[in-house]
C-alpha positions as CSV (number, residue, x, y, z in Angstrom):
1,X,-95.6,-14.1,-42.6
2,X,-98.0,-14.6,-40.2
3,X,-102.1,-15.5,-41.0
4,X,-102.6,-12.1,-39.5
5,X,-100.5,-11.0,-42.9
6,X,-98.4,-8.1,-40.6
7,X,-94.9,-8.1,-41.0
8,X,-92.4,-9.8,-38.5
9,X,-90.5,-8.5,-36.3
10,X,-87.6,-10.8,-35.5
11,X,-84.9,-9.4,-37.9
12,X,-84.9,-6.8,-35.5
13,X,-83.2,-9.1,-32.4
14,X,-80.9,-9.9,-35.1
15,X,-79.9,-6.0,-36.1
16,X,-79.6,-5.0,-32.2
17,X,-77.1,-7.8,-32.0
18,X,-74.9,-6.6,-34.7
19,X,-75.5,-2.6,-33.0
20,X,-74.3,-4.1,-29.9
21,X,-71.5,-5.9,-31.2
22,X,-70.4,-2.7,-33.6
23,X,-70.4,-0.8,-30.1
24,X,-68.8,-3.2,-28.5
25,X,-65.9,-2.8,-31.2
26,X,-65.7,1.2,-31.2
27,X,-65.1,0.9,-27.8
28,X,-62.3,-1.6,-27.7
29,X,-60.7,0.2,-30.7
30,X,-61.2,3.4,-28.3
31,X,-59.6,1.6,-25.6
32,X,-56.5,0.6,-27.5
33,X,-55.6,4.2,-28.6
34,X,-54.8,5.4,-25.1
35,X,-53.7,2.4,-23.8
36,X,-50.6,2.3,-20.5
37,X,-47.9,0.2,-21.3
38,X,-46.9,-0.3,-18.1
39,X,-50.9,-1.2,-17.0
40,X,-50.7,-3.6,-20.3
41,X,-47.4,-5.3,-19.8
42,X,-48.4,-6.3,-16.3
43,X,-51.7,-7.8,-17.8
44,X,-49.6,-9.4,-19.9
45,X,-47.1,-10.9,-18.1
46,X,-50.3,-12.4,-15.7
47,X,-52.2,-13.8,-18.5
48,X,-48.8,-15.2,-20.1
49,X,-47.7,-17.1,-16.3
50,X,-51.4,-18.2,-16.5
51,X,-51.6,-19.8,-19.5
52,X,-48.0,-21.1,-19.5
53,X,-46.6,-21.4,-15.9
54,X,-43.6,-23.3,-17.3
55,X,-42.4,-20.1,-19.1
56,X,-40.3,-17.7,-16.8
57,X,-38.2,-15.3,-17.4
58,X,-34.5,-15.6,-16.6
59,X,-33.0,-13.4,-13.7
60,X,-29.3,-12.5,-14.2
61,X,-27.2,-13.1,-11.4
62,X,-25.8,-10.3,-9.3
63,X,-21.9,-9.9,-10.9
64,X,-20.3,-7.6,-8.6
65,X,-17.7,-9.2,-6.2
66,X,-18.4,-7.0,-3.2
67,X,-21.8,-5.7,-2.1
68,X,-23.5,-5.0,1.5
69,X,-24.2,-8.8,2.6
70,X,-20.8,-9.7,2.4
71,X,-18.5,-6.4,3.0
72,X,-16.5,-7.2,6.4
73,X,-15.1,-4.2,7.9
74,X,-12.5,-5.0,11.0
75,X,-12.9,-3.6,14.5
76,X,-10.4,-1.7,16.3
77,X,-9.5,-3.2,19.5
78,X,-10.1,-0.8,22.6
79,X,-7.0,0.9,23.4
80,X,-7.1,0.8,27.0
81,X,-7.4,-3.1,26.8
82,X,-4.5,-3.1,24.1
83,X,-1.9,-1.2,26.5
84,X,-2.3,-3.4,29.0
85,X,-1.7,-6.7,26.8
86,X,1.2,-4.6,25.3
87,X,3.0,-4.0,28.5
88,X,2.9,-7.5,29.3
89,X,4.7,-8.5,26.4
90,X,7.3,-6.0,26.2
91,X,8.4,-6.9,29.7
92,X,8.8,-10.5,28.6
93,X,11.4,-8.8,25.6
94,X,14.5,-8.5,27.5
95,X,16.0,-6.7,24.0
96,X,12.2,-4.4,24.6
97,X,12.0,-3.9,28.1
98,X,13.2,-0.7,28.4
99,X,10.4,0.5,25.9
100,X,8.2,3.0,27.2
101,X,4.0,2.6,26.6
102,X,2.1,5.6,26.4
103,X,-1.2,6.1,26.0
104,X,-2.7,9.9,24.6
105,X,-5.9,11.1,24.4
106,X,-6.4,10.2,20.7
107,X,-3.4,7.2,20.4
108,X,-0.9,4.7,21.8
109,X,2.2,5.1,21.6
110,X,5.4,2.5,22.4
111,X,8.6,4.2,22.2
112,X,11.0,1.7,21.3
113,X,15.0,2.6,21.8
114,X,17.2,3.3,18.8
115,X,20.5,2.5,20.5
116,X,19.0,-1.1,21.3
117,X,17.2,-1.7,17.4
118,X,20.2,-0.4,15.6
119,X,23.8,0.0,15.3
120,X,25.4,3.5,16.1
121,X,24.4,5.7,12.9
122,X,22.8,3.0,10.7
123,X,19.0,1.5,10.0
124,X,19.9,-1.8,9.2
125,X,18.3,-4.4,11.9
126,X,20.8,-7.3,13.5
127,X,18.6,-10.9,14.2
128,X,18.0,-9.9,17.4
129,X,16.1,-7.0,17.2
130,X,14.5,-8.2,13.9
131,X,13.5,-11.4,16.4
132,X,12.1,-8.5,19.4
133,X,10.2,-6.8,16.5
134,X,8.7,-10.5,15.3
135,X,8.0,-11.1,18.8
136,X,5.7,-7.5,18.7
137,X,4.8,-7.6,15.3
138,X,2.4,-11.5,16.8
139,X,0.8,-9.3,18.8
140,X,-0.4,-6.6,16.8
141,X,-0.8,-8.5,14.1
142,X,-4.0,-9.8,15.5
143,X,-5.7,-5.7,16.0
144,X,-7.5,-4.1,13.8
145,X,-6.1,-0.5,14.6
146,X,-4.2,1.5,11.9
147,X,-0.7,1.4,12.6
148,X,1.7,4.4,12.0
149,X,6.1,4.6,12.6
150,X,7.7,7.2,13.3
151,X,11.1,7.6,13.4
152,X,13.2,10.6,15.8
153,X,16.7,11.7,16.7
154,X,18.7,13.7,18.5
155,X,20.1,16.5,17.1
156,X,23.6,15.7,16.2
157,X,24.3,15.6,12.7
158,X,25.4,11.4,11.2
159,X,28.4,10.6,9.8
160,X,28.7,10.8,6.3
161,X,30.4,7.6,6.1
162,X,27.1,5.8,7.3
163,X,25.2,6.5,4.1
164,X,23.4,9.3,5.4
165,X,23.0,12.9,4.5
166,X,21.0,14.2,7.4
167,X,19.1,13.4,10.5
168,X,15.5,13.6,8.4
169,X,17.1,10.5,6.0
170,X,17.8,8.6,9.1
171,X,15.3,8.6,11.1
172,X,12.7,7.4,8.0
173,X,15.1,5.0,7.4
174,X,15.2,3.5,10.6
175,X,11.4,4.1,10.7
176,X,10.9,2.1,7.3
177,X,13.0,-0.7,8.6
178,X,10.5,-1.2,12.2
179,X,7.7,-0.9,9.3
180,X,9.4,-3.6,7.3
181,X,9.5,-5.4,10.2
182,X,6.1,-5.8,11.7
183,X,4.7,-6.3,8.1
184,X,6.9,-9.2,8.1
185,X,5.2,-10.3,11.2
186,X,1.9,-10.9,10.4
187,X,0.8,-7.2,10.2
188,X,-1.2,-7.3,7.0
189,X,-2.7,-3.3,7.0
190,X,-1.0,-0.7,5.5
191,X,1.8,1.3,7.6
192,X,2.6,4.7,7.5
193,X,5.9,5.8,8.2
194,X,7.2,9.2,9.0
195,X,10.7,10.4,9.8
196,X,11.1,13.6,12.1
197,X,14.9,14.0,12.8
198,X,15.2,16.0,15.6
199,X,11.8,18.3,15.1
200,X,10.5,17.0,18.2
201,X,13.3,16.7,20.7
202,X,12.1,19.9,22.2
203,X,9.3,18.5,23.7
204,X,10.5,15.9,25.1
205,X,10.5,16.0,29.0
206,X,13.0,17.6,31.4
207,X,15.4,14.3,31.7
208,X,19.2,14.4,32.5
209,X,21.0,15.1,28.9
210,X,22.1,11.3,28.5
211,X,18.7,9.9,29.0
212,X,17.0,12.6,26.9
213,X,19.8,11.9,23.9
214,X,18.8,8.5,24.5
215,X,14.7,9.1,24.2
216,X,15.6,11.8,21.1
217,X,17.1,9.0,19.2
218,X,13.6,6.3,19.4
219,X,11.3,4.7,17.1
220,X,7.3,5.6,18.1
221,X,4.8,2.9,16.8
222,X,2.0,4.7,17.1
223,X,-1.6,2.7,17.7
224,X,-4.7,4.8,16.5
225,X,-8.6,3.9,17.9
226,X,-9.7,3.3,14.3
227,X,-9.6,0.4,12.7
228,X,-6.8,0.0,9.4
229,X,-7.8,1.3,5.9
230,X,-10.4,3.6,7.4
């Protein structure tokens, strides 16, 4: 005590320091019982990459074998372009040249000659029309544009003796075999084939009856302006 004898005051710095530090506690115990994960973890993860930058977390790499970056899709090629390079090499095809190129408002079309691919009646190719096709088939082969066959005839029934029922088994026939054909070329898209029989020889134009027999019993290849597998 001081020589004044009046008690000291100091313990009293000492209790507002424990006060302050009691408050100090409440309040962090308060804090903690409505705390936000997502406001913690990110605290966390900073003070964690502070103190240890060597620790980081492990990113697993993307799996999937396709995704935006690397998806190609293939262009059609312009079909007003395309009949031009068409014609061209058709009339280099002595076994092609009589093919006729037609270009529509939504499709190409080459109408190829039955009596010139295939034997009276049948759907089985000789070498040289399987080399014409070959010789077609290089050239598409190098389009994007979905491809479709589609086989017609006239409307005289085949005879039995050619392995054929009706005009409808023919003509897919004969369309799966031009099908068969460009695939074998290089033509790597799928190809539908459809066979019509004589459903169409209607509309075909007003031509003298052997010329219109002739274009009844053709093979279309039809070019669409979209690109294959679309």
């Amino acid at each position: 005590m001081p020589k004044t004898g009046r008690p000291s005051a100091a313990w009293m710095i000492t209790f507002a320091d424990l006060v302050s530090l009691m408050l100090t506690f409440f309040v962090l115990l308060y804090s903690m019982s409505s705390v936000k994960m997502d406001k913690w973890e990110a605290m966390s993860d900073t003070l964690t990459q502070s103190l240890n930058p060597g620790k980081l977390k492990a990113v697993a790499a993307a799996t999937a074998k396709f995704n935006i970056g690397t998806i190609f899709r293939r262009q059609a090629t312009n079909l007003d372009y395309l009949s031009g390079v068409l014609e061209g090499g058709v009339a280099n095809e002595p076994l092609l040249s009589s093919s006729r190129i037609m270009q529509l408002d939504d499709r190409l079309v080459i109408a190829l000659p039955s009596d010139l691919l295939f034997p009276p009646g049948q759907a089985v190719m000789p070498d040289e029309a399987r080399s014409a096709l070959f010789t077609l088939g290089s050239l598409l082969r190098n389009v994007g544009n979905q491809i479709g066959v589609n086989g017609h005839s006239d409307p005289t029934p085949p005879a039995p003796e050619k392995g054929f029922e009706s005009n409808w088994e023919l003509s897919l026939a004969r369309a799966s075999a031009v099908a068969n054909a460009l695939r074998s070329s290089g033509y790597t898209d799928d190809i539908i084939a459809y066979g019509y029989a004589d459903s169409r020889y209607s509309q075909l134009p007003d031509l003298s009856p052997e010329e219109r027999t002739k274009l009844g019993r053709r093979v279309d290849i039809v070019i669409f302006p979209t690109a294959g597998g679309e």
